[in-house]
N, C-alpha and C positions, 0 to 999 in steps of 0.2 A: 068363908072368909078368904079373901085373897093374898097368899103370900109375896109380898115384894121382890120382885129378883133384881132390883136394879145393880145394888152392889155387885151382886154375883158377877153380873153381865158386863160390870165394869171393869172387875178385876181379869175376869176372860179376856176380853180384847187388850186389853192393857200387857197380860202375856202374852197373849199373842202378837201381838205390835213388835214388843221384845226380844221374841223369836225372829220375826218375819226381820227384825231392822240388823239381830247378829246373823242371818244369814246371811244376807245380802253385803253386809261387812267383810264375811269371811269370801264370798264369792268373788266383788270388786278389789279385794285385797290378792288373790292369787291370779288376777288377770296382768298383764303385759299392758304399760302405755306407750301411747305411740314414742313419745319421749328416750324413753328405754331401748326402743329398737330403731331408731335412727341415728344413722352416720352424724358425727360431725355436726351434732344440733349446735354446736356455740357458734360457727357462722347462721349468724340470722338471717329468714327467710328474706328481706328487706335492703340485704347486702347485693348487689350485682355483681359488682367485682372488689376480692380482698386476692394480697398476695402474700403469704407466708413463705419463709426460709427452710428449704429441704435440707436435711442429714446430709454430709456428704458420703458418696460411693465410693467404698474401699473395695480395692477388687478381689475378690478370693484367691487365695494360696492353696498349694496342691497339697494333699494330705496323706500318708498311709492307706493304702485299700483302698484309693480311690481310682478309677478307669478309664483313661485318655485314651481319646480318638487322635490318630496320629495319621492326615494325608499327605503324601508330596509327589507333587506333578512335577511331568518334566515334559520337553518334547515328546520324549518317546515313552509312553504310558508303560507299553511289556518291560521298562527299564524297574517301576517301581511297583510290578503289579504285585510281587508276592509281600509287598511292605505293606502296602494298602491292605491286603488282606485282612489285617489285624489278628493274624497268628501267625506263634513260632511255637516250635518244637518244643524248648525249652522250659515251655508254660509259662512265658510273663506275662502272653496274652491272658486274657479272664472273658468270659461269660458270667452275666448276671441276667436272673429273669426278676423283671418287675413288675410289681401289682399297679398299673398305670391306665385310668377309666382318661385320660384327656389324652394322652398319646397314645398307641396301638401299642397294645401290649406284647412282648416277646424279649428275644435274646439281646442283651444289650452289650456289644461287642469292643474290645480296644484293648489296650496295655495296662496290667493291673501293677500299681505303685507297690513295692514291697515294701517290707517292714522298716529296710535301713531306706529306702527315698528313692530308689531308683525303678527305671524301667529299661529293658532289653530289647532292644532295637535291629532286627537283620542287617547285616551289615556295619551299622555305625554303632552297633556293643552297648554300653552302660550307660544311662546320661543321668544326671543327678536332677529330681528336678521338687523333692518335696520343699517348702519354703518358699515358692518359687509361684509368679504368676502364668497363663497360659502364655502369654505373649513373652514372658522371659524365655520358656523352655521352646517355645516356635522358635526365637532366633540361634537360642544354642545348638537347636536339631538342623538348623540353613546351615549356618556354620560348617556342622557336621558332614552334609549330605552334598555340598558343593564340594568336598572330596572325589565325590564317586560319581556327582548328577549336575550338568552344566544346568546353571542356571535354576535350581528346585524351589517351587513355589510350595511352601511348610503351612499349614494349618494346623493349630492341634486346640481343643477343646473337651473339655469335660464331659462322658458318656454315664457317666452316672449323677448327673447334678439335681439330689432328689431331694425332699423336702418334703416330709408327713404331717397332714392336718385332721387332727382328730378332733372326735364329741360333736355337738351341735352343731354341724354343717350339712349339708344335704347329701354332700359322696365325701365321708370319710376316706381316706386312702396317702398311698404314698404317690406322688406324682415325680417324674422324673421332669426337671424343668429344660425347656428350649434355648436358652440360654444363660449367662451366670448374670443378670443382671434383673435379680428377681426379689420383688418385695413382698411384703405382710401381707398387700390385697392382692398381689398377684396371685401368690398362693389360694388365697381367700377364694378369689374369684375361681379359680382351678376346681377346688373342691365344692362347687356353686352354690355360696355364699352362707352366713350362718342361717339359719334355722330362727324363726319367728322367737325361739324358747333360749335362743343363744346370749348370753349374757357379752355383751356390747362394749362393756366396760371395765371387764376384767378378762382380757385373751392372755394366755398365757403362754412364751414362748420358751422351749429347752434346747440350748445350744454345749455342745461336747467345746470346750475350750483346755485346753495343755492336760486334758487327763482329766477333767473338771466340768460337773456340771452348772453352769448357769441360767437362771431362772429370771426372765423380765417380761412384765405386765403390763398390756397396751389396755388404753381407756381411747375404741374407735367410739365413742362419743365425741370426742374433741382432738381438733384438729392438731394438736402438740404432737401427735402419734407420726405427723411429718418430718420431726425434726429428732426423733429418737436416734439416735445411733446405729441402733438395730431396728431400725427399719426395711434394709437394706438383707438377706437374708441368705446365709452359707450354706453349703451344701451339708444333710444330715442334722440342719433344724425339725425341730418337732414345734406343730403349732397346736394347740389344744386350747377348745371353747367351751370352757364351763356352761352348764346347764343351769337356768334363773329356776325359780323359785315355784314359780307356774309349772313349767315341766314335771318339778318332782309331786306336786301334788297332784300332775294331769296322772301321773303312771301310778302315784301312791292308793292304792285299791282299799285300803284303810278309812282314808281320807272321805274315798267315794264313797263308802259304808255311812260315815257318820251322817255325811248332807242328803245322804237318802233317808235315814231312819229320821234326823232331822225335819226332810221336809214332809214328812207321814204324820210326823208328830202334829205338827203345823196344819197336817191337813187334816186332823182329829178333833184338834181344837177349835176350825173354823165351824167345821162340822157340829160338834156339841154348841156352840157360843150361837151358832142360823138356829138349833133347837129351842134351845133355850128365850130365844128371844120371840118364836112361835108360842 
C-alpha cells in the first residue's frame, strides 16, 4: 500500500518558503538604499537649475590657546626678520604638531593666545586680541609696527584652524584648515567623504561655545543644511558621522552566526523536501 506524502510535502515547502521569504527580509532590511546615501535627494533629478538661500558667514574670533601667524614686510626684510620668525624667548611663541593626512603634517608655528587674550610681540609688547577677528588684530599690529617699520605690510591668520571629523568617513582625523572660511563639506570632503555605511541624515556636529558644549544635527539629505547657521564651521569643531544600521550588523559577528545557521537550516530542509518528493 502506498503512503500519501502529499501533506507532508506541502507543509515542507510551505516552511520553507517561510524561512527562505524571513531571510531574505532580514537581508534587504540591513542593506543601504540608494536613497539613504545620497546628498540632497529633495532636489529632484528633473530640476536643472534651483537656487536656495546660504547662512550667512560670521567670521571667527580669536580664542584662548589659539596660534597666530603674525607677518610684516617692510622694505627692508633683515628689519623684521626675527618677528617673522615666530619666536621669542619669552615663550608666547607655541609649536603644535598636528595629526593632518590633507596638509603635510609637522610643527605648526606662531604666537600662542594666552589665557587673559593676549600675545607678545618683539618689539611692539602685548596686544590684546581674543574677541577679536584676524583682520581687527592685522590693523592694530600696522598701527603698532608703523612705530618702528615705514610703511609694514601686517598679515596675521590663524595657524591652528583645525576641525576634527570622526566615525564613518574614509580618513577620520583632525585636519588643520587652509583658511577660516570653512564649511560642513569642506571638512567632509577633507576627510574624503562619508563612508557608504555613514548615516546621511543625522551628522552630528560638537562645537566649545562660552565653556559649553553644543550639539547640532545636519540631515545632508536635504538641502536646508545650506541655510543652517552652523553651516559655516570654527575652529575646534568636532564633526562625527554616525554609523546606519547595515554597518553594525556588517561588523556584528552574532548577527553572521545566525544567517549562517539559518541558511544551513534552509539548506536541510530543501535537501529532505528534493527526498521526499523522490
Amino acid at each position: 500500500m502506498r503512503i500519501s506524502t502529499t501533506g507532508h510535502q506541502k507543509t515542507g515547502i510551505s516552511v520553507c518558503l517561510y524561512a527562505m521569504t524571513f531571510l531574505l527580509f532580514a537581508i534587504i532590511s540591513s542593506c543601504t538604499t540608494t536613497k539613504n546615501i545620497t546628498y540632497f535627494n529633495d532636489v529632484a533629478d528633473s530640476v536643472k537649475w534651483r537656487s536656495i538661500e546660504q547662512a550667512g558667514y560670521v567670521t571667527p574670533v580669536i580664542q584662548p590657546d589659539d596660534i597666530l601667524q603674525v607677518n610684516i614686510q617692510t622694505l627692508d626684510p633683515s628689519a623684521t626678520a626675527m618677528l617673522n620668525q615666530q619666536s621669542w624667548p619669552t615663550g608666547s611663541s607655541a609649536q603644535a604638531s598636528v595629526n593632518n593626512s590633507a596638509v603635510s603634517p609637522g610643527n605648526v608655528s606662531g604666537y600662542l593666545v594666552d589665557k587673559n587674550g593676549y600675545v607678545i610681540l618683539p618689539m611692539l609688547g602685548k596686544v590684546s586680541v581674543v574677541g577679536k577677528t584676524t583682520d581687527q588684530v592685522r590693523d592694530e599690529i600696522s598701527i603698532k609696527a608703523a612705530e618702528f617699520y615705514k610703511e609694514p605690510v601686517v598679515t596675521v591668520r590663524f595657524a591652528n584652524f583645525k576641525v576634527t571629523v570622526l566615525g564613518e568617513v574614509a580618513k577620520p582625523s583632525t585636519y588643520v584648515m587652509p583658511n577660516e572660511k570653512i564649511t560642513l563639506l569642506d571638512a567632509i570632503g577633507m576627510a574624503g567623504d562619508l563612508t557608504i555605511y555613514g548615516k546621511r541624515e543625522n551628522v552630528l556636529l560638537i562645537r566649545d561655545n562660552n565653556n559649553k558644549k553644543e550639539f547640532i544635527r545636519f540631515d545632508l539629505n536635504n538641502s536646508n543644511t545650506f541655510q543652517s547657521p552652523y553651516f559655516y564651521l570654527r575652529q575646534g569643531d568636532v564633526v562625527y558621522v554616525e554609523p546606519s544600521k547595515s554597518r553594525v550588523a556588517a561588523t556584528d559577528s552574532r548577527q553572521v552566526r545566525r544567517i549562517t545557521i539559518l541558511t544551513s537550516v534552509l539548506t536541510l530542509l530543501v535537501v529532505i523536501i528534493s527526498r521526499i518528493n523522490l
